[in-house]
C-alpha positions as CSV (number, residue, x, y, z in Angstrom):
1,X,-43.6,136.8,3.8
2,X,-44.7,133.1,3.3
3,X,-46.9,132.3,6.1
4,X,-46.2,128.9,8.1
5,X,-49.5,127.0,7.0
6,X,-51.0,124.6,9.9
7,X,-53.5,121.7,9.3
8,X,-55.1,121.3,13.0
9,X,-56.1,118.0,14.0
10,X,-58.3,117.0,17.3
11,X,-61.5,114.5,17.9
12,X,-62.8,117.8,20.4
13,X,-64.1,121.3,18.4
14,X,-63.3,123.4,21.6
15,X,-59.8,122.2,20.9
16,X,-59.8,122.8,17.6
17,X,-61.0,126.6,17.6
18,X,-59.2,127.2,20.5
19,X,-56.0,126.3,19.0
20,X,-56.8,128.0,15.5
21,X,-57.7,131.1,16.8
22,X,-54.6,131.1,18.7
23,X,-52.5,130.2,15.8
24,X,-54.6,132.9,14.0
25,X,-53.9,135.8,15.8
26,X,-49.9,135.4,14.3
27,X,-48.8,136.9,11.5
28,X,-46.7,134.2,10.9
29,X,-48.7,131.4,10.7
30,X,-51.7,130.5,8.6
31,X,-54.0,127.7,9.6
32,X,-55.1,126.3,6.0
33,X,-57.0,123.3,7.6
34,X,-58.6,121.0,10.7
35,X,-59.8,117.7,10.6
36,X,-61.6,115.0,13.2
37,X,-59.2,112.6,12.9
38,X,-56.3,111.1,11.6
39,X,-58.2,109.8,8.5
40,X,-59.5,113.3,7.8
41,X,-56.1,115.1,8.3
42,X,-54.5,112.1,5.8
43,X,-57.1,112.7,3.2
44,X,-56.4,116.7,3.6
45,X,-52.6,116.6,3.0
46,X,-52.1,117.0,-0.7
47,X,-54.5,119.6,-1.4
48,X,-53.7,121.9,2.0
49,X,-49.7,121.1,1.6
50,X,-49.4,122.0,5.4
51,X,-45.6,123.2,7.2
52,X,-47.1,121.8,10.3
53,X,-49.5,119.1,11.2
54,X,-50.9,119.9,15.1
55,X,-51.5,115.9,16.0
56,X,-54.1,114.9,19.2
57,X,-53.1,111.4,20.7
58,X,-56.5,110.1,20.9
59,X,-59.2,110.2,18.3
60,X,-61.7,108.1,17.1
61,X,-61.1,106.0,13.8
62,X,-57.6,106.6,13.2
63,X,-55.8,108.0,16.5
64,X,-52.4,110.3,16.3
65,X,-50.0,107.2,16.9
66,X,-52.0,105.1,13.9
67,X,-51.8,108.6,11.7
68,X,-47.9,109.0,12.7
69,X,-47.8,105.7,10.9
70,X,-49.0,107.0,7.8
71,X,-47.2,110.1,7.6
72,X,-43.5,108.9,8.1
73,X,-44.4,106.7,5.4
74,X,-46.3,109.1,2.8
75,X,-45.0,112.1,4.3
76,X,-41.7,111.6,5.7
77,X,-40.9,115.4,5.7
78,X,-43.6,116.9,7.1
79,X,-43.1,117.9,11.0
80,X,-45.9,116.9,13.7
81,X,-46.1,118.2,16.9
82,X,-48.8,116.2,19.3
83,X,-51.0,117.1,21.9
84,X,-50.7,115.1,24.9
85,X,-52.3,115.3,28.3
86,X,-50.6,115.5,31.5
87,X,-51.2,111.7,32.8
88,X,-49.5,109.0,33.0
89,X,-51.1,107.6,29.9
90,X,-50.7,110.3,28.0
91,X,-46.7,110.7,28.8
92,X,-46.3,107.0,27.6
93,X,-48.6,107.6,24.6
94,X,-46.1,110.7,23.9
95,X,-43.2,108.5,24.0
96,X,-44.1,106.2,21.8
97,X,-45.4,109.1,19.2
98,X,-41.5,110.8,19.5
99,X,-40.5,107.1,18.7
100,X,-42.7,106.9,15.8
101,X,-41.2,110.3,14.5
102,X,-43.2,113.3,16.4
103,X,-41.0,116.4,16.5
104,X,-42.4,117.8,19.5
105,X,-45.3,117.5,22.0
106,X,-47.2,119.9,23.6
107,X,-49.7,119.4,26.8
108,X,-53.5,119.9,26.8
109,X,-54.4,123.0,28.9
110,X,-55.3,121.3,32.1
111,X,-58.5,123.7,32.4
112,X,-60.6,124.0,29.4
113,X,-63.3,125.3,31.4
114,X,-61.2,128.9,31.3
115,X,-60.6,129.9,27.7
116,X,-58.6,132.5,28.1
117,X,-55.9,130.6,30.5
118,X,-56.3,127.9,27.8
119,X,-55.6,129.9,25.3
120,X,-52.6,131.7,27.1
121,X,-51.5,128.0,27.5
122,X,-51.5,127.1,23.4
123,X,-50.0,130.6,22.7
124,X,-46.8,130.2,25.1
125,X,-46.5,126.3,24.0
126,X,-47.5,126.0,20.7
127,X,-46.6,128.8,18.4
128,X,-42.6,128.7,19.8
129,X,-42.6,125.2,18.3
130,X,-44.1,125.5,15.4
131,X,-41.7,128.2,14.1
132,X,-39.1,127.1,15.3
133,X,-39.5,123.7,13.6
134,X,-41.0,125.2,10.5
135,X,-37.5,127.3,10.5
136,X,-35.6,123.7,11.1
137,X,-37.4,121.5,9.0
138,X,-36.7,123.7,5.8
139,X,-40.3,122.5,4.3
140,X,-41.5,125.9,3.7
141,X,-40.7,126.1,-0.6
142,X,-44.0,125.5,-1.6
143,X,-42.9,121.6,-2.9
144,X,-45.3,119.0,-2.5
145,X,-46.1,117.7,0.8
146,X,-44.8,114.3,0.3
147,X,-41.8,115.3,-2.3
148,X,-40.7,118.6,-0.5
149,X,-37.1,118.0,0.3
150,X,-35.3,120.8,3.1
151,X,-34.2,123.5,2.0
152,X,-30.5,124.0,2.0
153,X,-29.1,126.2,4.9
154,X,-26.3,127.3,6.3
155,X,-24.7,125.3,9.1
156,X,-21.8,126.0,11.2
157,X,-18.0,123.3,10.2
158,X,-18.4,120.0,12.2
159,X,-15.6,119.9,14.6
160,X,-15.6,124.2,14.5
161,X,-13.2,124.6,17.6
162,X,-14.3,127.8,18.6
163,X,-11.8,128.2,21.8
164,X,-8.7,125.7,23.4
165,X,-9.9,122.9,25.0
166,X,-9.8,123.0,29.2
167,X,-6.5,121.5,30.4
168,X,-9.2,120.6,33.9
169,X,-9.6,117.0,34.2
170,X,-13.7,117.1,34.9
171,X,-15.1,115.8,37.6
172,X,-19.3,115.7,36.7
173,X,-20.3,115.6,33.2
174,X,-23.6,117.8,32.5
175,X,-25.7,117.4,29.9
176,X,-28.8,120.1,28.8
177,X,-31.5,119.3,26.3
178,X,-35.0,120.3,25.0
179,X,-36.5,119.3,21.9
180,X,-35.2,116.6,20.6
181,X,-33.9,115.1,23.8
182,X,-35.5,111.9,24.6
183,X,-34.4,110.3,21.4
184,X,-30.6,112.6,21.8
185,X,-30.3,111.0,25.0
186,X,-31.4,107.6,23.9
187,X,-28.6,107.9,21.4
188,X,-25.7,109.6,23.2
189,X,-26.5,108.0,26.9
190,X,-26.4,104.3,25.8
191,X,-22.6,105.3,23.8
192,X,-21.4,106.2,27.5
193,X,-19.2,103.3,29.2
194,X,-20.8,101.7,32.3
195,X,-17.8,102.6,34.2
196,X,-18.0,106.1,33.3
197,X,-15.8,107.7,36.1
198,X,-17.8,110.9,36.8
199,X,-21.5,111.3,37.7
200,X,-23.9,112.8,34.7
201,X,-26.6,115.4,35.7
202,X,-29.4,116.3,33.2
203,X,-31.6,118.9,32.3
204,X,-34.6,117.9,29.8
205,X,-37.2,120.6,29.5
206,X,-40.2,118.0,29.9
207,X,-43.0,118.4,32.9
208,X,-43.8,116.1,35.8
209,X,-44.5,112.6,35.0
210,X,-42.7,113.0,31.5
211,X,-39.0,112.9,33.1
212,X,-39.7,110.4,35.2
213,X,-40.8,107.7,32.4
214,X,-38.0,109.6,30.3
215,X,-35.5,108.3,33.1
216,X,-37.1,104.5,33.6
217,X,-36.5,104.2,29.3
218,X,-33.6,105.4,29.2
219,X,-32.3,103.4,32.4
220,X,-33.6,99.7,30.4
221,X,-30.9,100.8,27.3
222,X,-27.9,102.4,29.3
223,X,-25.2,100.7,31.1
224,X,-25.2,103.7,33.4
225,X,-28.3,103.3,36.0
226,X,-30.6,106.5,35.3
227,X,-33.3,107.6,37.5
228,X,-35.5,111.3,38.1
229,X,-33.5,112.8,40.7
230,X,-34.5,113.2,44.4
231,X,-33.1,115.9,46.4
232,X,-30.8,113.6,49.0
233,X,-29.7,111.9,45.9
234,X,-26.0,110.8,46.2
235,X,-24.1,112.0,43.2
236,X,-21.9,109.9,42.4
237,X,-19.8,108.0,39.3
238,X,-21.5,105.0,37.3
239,X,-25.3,106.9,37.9
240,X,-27.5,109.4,35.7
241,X,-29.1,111.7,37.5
242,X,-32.5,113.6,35.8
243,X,-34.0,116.7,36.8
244,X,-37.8,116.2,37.7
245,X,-39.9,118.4,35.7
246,X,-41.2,121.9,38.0
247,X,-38.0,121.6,40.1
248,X,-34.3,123.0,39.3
249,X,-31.6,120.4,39.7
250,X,-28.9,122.0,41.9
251,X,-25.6,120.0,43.6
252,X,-24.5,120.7,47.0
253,X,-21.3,119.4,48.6
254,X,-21.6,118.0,52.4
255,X,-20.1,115.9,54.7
256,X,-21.2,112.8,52.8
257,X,-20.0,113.4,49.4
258,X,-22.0,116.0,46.7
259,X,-26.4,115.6,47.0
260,X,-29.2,116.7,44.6
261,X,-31.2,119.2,45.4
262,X,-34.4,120.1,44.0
263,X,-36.4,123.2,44.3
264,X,-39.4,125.6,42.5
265,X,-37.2,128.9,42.6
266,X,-38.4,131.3,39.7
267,X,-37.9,129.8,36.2
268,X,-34.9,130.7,34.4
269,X,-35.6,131.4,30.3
270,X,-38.8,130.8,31.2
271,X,-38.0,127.1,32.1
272,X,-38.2,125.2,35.3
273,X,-36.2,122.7,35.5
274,X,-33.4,125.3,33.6
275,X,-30.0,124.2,32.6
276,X,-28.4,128.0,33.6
277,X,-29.6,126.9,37.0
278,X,-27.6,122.7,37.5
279,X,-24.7,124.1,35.4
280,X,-24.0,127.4,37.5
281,X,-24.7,124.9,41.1
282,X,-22.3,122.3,39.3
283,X,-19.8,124.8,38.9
284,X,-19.8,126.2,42.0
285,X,-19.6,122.9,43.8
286,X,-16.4,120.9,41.6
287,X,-14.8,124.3,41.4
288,X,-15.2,124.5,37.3
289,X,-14.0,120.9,37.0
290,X,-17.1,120.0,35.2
291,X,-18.1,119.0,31.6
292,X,-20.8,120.4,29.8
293,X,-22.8,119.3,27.2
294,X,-25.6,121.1,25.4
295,X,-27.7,119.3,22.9
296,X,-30.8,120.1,20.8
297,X,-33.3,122.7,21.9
298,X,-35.6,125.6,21.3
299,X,-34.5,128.5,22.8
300,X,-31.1,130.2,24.8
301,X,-31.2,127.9,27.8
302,X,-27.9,126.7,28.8
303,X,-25.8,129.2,26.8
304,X,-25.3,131.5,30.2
305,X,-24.6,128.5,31.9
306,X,-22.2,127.5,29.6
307,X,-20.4,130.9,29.7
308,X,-20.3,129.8,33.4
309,X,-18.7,126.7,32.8
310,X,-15.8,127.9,30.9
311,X,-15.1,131.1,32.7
312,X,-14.6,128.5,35.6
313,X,-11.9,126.7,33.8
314,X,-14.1,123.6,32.7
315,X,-15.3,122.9,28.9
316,X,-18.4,123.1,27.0
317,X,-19.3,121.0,23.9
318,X,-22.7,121.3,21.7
319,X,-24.5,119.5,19.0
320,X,-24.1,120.4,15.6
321,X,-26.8,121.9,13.4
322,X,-27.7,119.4,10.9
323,X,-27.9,116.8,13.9
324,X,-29.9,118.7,15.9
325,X,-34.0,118.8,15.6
326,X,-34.3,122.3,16.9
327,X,-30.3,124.6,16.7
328,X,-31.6,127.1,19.4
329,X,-30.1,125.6,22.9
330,X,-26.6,124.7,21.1
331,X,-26.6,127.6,18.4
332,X,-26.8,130.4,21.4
333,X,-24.0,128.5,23.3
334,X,-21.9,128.2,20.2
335,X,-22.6,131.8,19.0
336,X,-21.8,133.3,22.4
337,X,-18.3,131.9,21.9
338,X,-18.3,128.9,25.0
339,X,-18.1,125.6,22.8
340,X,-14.8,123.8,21.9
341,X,-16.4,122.3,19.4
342,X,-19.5,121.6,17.2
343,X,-20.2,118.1,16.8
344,X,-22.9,115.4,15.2
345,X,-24.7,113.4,17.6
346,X,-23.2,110.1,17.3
347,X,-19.8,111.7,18.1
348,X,-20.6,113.4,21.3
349,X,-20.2,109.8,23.3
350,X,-16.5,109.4,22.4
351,X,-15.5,112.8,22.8
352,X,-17.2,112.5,25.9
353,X,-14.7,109.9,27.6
354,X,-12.0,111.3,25.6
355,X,-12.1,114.2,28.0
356,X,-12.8,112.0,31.3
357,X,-9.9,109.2,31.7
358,X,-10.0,106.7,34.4
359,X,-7.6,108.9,36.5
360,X,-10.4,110.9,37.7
361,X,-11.8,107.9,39.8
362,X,-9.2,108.5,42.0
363,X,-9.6,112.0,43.0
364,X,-12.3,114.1,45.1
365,X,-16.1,113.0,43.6
């Protein structure tokens, strides 16, 4: 079995044992390397030909986003996941390392002091990306670093209508994401009309502080206004509602129109916020006359939900494979039969308002 080979990089040497005797104690993953700093890690590349390159944000001499720089220029192919902390700084700094072409981020445990819960932390956060990108990214074929190009694989017919389309006019449009989602939501979101008839709930698997900046970017390029929900929260047409990270999102109907609400019940697929959790509320609430969406993600999340969704009369579309950074969240709802159809990112928007005319402004929110 070809092992998924890991160059480690991080200013601290706590971090960087910790994390390689993490990685270490998989089977499938070898770590061939760790460096200081981005300069080391760049110097490293050709001779360790990594899968995977484990990126810290700040560094001396040549910090993660400055190195990020360097590899989607000399290294275009080759997938980096950062380490970020859990401030406000370090959110932004995340952001603008996804912008600059980071797969994936994970955050520093927040007690180093305990190395076992720090370790526990990397192992649950860290190896779940790496092969599930290593599996996406196709750059395991022993190429050269900076030549390798993906391997071919096979990916399920664009437009694959796996069932009829609902004949339910929706009445909330639900989106779920995880890796991959704040640059698939900066793509689909912005496509969306400003006088989108239905309100649009989202699940992004990010933690506290990450969603909220998520919501304030993506709110400067939409016509839609998008905000991190608050439970009270009026649900209604023209706004974008985003789950908070550590709460579920769940809708409730009152004498006022339909409310967030937000909560810390148990995770669901080990998530918190959990897509299962808005789209089985949502359905509940607009009696199945919902829309569902589920885009790019590691993992099941959103496939139940999904199943949900359509038994309830609504419809259910996912991202296609080659669009998608991570085929986990979309491949499990496809697979378990609840998509009408398979589609590339930049085609979600218009098949979006295909399915939600103007008529529905009229009617019950």
């Amino acid at each position: 079995m070809n092992r998924i080979k890991v160059l480690v990089v991080d200013d601290s040497v706590v971090v960087r044992r910790l994390v390689s005797d993490v990685l270490g104690e998989d089977q499938r993953i070898e770590v061939v390397g760790a460096a200081a700093n981005g300069k080391i890690a760049l110097a490293k590349i050709p001779a360790l030909n990594p899968d995977i390159i484990t990126l810290d944000i700040e560094m001396p001499e040549m910090d993660g986003l400055e190195t990020l720089r360097h590899l989607r220029r000399d290294h275009p192919l080759l997938p980096a996941i950062m380490f970020s902390t859990l401030s406000e700084r370090g959110a932004k700094a995340t952001f603008e390392a996804l912008d600059l072409g980071a797969r994936d981020y994970v955050t520093k445990p927040a007690n180093v002091g305990s190395v076992q819960a720090s370790m526990a932390s990397i192992r649950e956060q860290l190896i779940p990306r790496i092969v599930s990108l290593a599996a996406s990214s196709g750059r395991r074929s022993g190429a050269s670093a900076s030549t390798a190009l993906p391997a071919p694989r096979p990916a399920a017919p664009v437009g694959l209508v796996t069932r009829a389309r609902a004949t339910i006019t929706p009445r909330v449009l639900l989106i779920g994401v995880s890796t991959g989602g704040p640059q698939a939501l900066a793509t689909l979101l912005p496509m969306l009309p400003a006088d989108l008839p239905v309100p649009v709930l989202v699940v992004q698997h990010m933690p506290p502080v990450f969603t909220r900046l998520l919501a304030d970017r993506l709110d400067g390029v939409c016509g839609l206004a998008v905000s991190e929900a608050v439970s009270g929260d009026a649900v209604e047409a023209g706004r974008v509602l985003i789950a908070p990270g550590d709460h579920h999102l769940r809708v409730r109907r009152g004498p006022h129109g339909v409310r967030a609400v937000l909560d810390q019940g148990t995770p669901e697929n080990f998530c918190r916020p959990a897509v299962d959790v808005l789209f089985r509320s949502a359905v509940e609430t607009y009696e199945g006359a919902c829309l569902a969406v589920v885009l790019t993600g590691m993992g099941s999340d959103g496939a139940r939900g999904a199943g949900a969704v359509v038994a309830a009369g609504g419809e259910v579309l996912a991202q296609d494979e080659r669009s998608s950074v991570v085929w986990g969240m979309p491949g499990a709802t496809a697979a378990a039969g609840h998509a009408s159809a398979l589609l590339p990112l930049d085609q979600i928007a218009r098949a979006i308002t295909s399915r939600i005319t103007p008529a529905v402004a009229g009617r019950r929110p």
